[in-house]
PAVEX-282137 format. One record per atom (N, C-alpha, C): y, x, z; residue in one letter. Coordinates in steps of 0.2 Angstrom, whole numbers, padded with zeros to 4 digits, always signed. Layout:
REM PAVEX-282137
YXZA;...
END
This chain:
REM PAVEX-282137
+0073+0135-0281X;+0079+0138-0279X;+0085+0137-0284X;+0091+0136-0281X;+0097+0138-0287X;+0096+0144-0290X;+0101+0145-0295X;+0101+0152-0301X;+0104+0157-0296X;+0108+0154-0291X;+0111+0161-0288X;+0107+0164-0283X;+0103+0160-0282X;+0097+0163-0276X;+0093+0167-0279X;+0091+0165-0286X;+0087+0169-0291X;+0091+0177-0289X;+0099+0176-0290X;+0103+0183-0293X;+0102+0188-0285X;+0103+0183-0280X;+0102+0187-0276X;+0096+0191-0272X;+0090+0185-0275X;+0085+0189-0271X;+0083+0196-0277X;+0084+0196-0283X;+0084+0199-0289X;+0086+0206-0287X;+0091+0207-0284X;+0095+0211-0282X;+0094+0215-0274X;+0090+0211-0271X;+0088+0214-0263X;+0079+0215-0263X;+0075+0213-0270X;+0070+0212-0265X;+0065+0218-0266X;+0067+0223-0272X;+0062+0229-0274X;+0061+0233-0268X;+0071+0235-0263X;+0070+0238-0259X;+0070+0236-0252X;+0072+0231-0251X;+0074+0225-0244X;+0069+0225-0239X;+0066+0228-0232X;+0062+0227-0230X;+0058+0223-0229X;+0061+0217-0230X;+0057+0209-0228X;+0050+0211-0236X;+0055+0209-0241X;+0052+0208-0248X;+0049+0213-0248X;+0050+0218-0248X;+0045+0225-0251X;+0040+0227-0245X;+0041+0226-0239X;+0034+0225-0234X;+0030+0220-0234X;+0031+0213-0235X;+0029+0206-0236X;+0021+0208-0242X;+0026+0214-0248X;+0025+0212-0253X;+0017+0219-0254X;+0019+0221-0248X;+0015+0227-0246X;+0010+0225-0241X;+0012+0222-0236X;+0005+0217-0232X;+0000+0213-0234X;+0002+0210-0242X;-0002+0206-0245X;-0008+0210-0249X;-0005+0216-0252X;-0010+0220-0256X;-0013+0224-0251X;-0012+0225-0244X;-0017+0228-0240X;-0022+0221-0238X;-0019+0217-0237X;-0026+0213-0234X;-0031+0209-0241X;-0028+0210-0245X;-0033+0210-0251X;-0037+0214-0253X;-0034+0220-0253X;-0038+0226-0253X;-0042+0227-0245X;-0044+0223-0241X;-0046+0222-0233X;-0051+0217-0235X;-0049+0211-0239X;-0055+0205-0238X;-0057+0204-0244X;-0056+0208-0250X;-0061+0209-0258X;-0058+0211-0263X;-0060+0219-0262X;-0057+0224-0267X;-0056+0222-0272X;-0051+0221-0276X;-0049+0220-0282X;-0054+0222-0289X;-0056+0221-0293X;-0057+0226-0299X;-0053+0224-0306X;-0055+0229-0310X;-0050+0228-0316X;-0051+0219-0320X;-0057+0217-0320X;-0060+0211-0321X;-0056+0204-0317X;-0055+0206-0312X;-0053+0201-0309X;-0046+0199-0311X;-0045+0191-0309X;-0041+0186-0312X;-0037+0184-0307X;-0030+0188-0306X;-0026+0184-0301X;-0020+0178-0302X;-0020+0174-0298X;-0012+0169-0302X;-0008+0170-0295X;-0003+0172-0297X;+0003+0171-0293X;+0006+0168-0293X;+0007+0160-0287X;+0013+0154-0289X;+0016+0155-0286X;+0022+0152-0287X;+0029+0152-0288X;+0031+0162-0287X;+0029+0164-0295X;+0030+0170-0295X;+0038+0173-0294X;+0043+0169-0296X;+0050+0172-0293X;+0051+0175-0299X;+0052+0180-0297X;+0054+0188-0301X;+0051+0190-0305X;+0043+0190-0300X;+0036+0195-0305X;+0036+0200-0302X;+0040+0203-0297X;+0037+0209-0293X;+0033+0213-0290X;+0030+0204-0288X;+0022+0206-0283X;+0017+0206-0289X;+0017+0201-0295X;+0015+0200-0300X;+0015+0207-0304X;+0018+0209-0307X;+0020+0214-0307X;+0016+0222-0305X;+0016+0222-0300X;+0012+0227-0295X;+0004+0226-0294X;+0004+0220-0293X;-0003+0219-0295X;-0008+0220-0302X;-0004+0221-0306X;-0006+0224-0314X;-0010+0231-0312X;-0007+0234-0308X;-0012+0238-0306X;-0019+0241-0303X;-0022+0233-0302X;-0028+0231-0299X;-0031+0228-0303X;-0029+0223-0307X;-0034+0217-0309X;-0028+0214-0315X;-0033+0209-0318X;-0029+0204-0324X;-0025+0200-0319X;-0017+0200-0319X;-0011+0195-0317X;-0010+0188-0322X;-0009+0182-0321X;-0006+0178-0321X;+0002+0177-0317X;+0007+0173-0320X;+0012+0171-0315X;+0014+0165-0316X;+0014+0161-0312X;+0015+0153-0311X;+0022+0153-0309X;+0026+0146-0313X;+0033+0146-0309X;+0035+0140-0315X;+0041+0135-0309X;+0042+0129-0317X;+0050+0128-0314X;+0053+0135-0313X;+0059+0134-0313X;+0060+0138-0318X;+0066+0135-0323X;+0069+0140-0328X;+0072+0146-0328X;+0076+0148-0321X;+0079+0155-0319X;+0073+0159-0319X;+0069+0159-0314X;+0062+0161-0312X;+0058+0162-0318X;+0057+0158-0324X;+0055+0160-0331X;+0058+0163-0335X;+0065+0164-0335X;+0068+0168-0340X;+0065+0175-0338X;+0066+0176-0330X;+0066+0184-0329X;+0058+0185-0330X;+0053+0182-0331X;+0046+0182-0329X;+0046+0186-0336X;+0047+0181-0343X;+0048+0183-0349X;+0051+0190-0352X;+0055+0193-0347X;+0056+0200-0347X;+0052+0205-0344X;+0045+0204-0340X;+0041+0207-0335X;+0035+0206-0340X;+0033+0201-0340X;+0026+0199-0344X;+0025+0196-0350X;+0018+0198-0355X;+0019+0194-0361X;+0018+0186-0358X;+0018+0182-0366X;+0020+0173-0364X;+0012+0170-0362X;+0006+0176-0365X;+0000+0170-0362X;+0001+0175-0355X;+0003+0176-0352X;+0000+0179-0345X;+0006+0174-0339X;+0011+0169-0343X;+0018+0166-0341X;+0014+0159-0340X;+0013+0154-0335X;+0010+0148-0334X;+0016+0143-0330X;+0018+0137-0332X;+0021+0135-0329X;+0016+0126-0329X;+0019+0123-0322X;+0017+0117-0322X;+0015+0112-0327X;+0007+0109-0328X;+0007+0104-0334X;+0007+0097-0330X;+0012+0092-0328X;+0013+0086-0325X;+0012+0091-0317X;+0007+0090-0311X;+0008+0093-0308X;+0001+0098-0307X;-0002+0099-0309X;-0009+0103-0312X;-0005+0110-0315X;-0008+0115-0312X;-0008+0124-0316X;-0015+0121-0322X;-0013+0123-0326X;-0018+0124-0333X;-0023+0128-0333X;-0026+0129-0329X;-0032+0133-0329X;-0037+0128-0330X;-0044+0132-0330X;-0052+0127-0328X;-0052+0131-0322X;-0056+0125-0317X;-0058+0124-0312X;-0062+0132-0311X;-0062+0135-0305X;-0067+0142-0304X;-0065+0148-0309X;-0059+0145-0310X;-0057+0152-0314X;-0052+0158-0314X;-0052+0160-0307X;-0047+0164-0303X;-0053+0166-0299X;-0052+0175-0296X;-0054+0177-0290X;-0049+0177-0284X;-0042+0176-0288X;-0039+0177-0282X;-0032+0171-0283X;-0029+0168-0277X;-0021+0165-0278X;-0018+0168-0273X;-0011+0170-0275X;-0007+0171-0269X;+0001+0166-0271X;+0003+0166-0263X;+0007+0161-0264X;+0012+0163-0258X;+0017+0167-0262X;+0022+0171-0257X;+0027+0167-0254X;+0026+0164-0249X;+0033+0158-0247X;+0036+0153-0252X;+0029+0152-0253X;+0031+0145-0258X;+0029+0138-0257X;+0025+0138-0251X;+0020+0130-0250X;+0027+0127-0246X;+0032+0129-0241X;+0037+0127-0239X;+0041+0123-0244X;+0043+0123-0250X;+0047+0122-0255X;+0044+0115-0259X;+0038+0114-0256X;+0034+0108-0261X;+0036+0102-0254X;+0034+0097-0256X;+0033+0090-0251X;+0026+0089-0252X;+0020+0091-0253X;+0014+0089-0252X;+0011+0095-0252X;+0011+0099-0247X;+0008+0107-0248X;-0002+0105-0247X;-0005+0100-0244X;-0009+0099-0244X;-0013+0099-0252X;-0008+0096-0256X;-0012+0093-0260X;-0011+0100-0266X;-0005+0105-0264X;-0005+0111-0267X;-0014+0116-0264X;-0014+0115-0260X;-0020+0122-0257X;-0026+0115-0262X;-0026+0112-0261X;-0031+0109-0262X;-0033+0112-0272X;-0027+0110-0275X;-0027+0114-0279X;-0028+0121-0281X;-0028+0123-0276X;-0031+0133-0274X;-0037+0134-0274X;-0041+0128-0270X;-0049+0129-0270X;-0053+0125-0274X;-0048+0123-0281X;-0052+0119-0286X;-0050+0125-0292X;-0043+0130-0291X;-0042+0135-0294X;-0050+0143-0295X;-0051+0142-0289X;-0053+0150-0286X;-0061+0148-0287X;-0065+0153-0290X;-0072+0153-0289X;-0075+0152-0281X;-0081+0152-0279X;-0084+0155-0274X;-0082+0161-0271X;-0081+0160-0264X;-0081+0170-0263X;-0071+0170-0266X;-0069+0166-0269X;-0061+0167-0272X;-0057+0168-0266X;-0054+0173-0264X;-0046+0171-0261X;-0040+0170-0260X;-0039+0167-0256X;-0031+0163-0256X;-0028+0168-0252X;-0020+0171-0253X;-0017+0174-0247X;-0010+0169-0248X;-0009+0168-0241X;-0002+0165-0242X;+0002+0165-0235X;+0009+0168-0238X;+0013+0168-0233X;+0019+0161-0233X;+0022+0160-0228X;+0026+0154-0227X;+0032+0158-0222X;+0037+0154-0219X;+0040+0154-0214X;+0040+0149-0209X;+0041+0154-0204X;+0037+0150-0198X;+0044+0151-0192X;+0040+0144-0189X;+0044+0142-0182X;+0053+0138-0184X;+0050+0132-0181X;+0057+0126-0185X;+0061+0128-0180X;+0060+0132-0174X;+0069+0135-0172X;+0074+0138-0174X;+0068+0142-0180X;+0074+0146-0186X;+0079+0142-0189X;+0077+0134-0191X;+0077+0132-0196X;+0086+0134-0199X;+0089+0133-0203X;+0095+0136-0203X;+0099+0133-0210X;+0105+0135-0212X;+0106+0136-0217X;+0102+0139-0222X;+0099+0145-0220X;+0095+0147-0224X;+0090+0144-0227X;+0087+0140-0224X;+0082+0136-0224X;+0083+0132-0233X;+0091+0126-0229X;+0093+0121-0234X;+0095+0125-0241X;+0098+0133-0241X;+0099+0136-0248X;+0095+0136-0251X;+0088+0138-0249X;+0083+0138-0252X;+0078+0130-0253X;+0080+0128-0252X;+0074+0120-0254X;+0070+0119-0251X;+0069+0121-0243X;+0065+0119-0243X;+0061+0115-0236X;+0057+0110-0236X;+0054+0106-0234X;+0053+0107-0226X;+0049+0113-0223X;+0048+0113-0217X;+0046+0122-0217X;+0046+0122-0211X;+0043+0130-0207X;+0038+0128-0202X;+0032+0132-0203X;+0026+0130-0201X;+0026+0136-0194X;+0019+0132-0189X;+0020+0137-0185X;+0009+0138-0185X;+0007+0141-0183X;+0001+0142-0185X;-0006+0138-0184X;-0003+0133-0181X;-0010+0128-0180X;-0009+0123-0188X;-0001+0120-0188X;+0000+0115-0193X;-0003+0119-0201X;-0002+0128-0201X;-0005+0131-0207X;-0012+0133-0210X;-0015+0131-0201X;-0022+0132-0202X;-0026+0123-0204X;-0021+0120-0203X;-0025+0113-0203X;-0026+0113-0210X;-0022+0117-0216X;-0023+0114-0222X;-0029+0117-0226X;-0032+0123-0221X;-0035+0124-0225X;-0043+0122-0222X;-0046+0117-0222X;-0051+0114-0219X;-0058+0119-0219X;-0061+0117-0211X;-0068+0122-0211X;-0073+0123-0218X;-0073+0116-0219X;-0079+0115-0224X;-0077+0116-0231X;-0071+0117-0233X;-0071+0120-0240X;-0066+0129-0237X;-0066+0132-0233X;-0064+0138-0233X;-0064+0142-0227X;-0066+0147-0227X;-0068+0153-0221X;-0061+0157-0219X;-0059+0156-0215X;-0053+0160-0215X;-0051+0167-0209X;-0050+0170-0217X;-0051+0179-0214X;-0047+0181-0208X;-0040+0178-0210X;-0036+0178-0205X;-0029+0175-0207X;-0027+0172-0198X;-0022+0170-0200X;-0015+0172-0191X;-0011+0172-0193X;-0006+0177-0189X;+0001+0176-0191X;+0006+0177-0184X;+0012+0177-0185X;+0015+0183-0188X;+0020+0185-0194X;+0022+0192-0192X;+0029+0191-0191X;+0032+0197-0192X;+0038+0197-0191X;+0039+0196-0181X;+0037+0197-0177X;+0037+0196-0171X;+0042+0199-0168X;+0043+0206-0169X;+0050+0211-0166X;+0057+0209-0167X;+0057+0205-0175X;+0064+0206-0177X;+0066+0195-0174X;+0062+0192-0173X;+0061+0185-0171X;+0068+0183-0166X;+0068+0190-0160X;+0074+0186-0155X;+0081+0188-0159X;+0081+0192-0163X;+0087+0195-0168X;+0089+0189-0172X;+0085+0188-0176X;+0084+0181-0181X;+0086+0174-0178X;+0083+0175-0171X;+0085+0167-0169X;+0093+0168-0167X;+0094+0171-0163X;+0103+0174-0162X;+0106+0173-0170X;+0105+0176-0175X;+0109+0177-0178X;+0110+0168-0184X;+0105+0165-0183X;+0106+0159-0187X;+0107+0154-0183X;+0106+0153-0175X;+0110+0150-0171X;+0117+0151-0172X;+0119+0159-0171X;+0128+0160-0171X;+0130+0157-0178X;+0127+0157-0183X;+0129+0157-0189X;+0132+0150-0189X;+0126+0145-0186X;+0126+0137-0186X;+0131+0135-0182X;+0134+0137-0175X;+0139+0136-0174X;+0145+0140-0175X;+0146+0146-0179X;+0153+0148-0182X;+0150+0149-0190X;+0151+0144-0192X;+0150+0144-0200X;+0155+0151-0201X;+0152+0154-0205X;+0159+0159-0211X;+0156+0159-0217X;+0161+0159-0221X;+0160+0160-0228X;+0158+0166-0232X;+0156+0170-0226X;+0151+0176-0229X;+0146+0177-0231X;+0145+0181-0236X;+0138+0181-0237X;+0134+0183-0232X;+0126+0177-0230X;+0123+0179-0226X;+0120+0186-0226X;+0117+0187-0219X;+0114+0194-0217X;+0106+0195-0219X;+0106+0191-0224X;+0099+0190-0227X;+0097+0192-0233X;+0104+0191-0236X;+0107+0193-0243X;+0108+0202-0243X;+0110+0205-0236X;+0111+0210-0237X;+0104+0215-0234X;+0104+0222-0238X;+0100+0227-0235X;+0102+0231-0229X;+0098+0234-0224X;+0103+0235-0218X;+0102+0244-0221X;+0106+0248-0217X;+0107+0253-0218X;+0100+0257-0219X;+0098+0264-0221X;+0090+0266-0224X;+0086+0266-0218X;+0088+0269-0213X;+0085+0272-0207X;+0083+0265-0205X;+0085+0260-0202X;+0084+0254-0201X;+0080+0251-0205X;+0080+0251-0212X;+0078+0246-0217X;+0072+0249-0215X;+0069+0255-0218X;+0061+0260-0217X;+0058+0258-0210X;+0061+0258-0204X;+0060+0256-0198X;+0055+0248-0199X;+0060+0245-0201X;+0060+0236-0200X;+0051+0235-0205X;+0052+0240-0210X;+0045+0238-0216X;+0040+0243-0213X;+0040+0247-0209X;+0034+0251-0206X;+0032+0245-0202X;+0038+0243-0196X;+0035+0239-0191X;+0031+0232-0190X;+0035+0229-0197X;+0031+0223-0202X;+0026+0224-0203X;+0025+0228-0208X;+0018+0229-0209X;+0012+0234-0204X;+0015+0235-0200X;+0011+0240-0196X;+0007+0234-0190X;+0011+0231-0188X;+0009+0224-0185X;+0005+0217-0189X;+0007+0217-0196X;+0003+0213-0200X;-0005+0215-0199X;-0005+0221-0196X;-0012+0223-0200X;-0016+0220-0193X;-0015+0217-0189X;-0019+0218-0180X;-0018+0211-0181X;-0021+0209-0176X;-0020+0200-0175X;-0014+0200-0167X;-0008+0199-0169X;-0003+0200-0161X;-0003+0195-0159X;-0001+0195-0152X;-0004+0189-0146X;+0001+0184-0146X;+0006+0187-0150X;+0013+0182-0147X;+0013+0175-0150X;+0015+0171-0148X;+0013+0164-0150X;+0019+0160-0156X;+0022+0166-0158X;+0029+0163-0164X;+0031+0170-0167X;+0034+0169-0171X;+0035+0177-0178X;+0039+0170-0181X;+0043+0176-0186X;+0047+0172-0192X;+0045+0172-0197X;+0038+0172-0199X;+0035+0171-0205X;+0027+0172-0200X;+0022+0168-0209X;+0015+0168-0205X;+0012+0169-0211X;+0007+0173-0209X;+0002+0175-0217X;-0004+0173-0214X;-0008+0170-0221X;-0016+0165-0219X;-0019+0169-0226X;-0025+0172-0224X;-0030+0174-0228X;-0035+0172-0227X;-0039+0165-0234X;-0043+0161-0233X;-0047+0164-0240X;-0055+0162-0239X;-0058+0162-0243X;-0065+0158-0245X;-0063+0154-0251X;-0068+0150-0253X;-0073+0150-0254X;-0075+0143-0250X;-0083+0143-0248X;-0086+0142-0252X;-0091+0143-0253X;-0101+0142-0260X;-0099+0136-0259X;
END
C-alpha cells in the first residue's frame, strides 16, 4: 500500500468496526479450532501496523512479516528486531514446520500468485498448524478502493477454497462475513464510481459510536455461524494442516 494508506489505516483501525471486529473474529476462531499456548509460534503476514500481532502476544510467541517500508518502520515501534521478518527474494526465513499457526489478514488479494503464497503457509506450519485468512470478497465491490489499495482481485468462496487443496489441508471453516452491511457497501461504491468526489472515502471514516458497537457485534456475531447467503464483503477461511 502507499504511505498514506499506512497513515490512514493507522488512525481508524484500533477503533473502526471493520478493523477491530475482523481483528476479533480471527482470535475467536483460533481460540475455536487450537487453543493457543504460551509455547506456540505464530507469524503474521503482511503485518501492517502490528495490531493484531500485537494482541496476539498475549497467547503465544508472535512474529510479524511485511516488506513494505512504511509497514516496517511502525512494526520497529511495536516489536523488538528478531520478532520483525521481512521477505528473503520471495521465501519468509523460516525452517519448514516451524510455526503452529499463520494468519494473513487481507493480504493474499495484494499478491499476483496467491497460490504459490498459501503453498508457502503449508511448508511454514507444522502438522495439526493453522492457517486463518481473511480476503475481500465479491468483484461487484470492486472500486476505487480496491485500486488504492494494490490490489489484484476479490475472491468469492469457491475461487478461496480451491487454494487450499483437500490433500494438503482440512478446512475448519470457510464463510462469507460482512453480509448485513454488503447492500450498503455495494450502493455506496457504485455512487462513488459514478459521481467521483474528492473526498475522503467513507472507509477512511469511523461512523458515529452507537452505530460503529452495532456494525462490530453484528460482524462478529455472524462470523461465528456458517450464514447461508451466497456473497458478504469479506470471506474468512480457517484451514488446517494435514499429517
Amino acid at each position: 500500500m502507499n504511505a498514506e494508506e499506512y497513515r490512514n489505516l493507522e488512525q481508524v483501525e484500533r477503533t473502526h468496526w471493520y478493523y477491530a471486529g475482523k481483528r476479533e473474529m480471527v482470535r475467536e476462531w483460533i481460540g475455536r479450532a487450537r487453543p493457543p499456548k504460551a509455547d506456540d509460534l505464530l507469524l503474521d503476514c503482511g503485518a501492517g501496523t502490528g495490531i493484531f500481532a500485537k494482541e496476539m502476544e498475549a497467547c503465544c510467541r508472535v512474529l510479524a512479516l511485511d516488506d513494505h517500508e512504511e509497514a516496517l518502520r511502525i512494526l520497529r515501534t511495536r516489536f523488538r528486531a528478531d520478532q520483525i521478518l521481512s521477505l528473503a527474494g520471495d521465501q519468509v526465513p523460516l525452517a519448514d514446520g516451524s510455526l503452529e499457526y499463520v494468519t494473513a489478514l487481507d493480504v493474499l488479494e495484494h499478491v499476483p500468485d496467491d497460490a504459490a503464497v498459501v503453498s508457502g503457509f503449508h511448508r511454514l506450519l507444522k502438522p495439526g498448524g493453522l492457517a486463518v485468512i481473511t480476503v475481500p470478497a465479491s468483484m461487484a465491490l470492486w472500486s476505487d478502493w480496491d485500486v488504492a489499495l494494490h490490489h489484484y482481485r476479490r475472491y468469492d468462496r469457491k475461487q478461496l477454497r480451491a487454494l487450499f487443496n483437500d490433500g494438503q489441508w482440512e478446512l475448519v471453516h470457510v464463510n462469507y462475513t460482512n453480509v448485513v452491511v454488503y447492500p450498503a457497501v455495494w450502493l455506496v461504491r457504485k455512487w462513488r464510481g459514478w459521481f467521483p468526489s474528492p473526498q475522503s472515502r467513507v472507509e477512511d471514516r469511523e461512523p458515529a459510536r452507537w452505530l460503529n458497537a452495532l456494525l462490530k457485534r453484528t460482524f462478529v456475531g455472524l462470523a461465528r455461524v456458517r450464514v447461508p447467503f451466497p456473497f458478504g464483503v469479506s470471506l474468512l477461511l480457517v484451514a488446517r494442516r494435514r499429517d
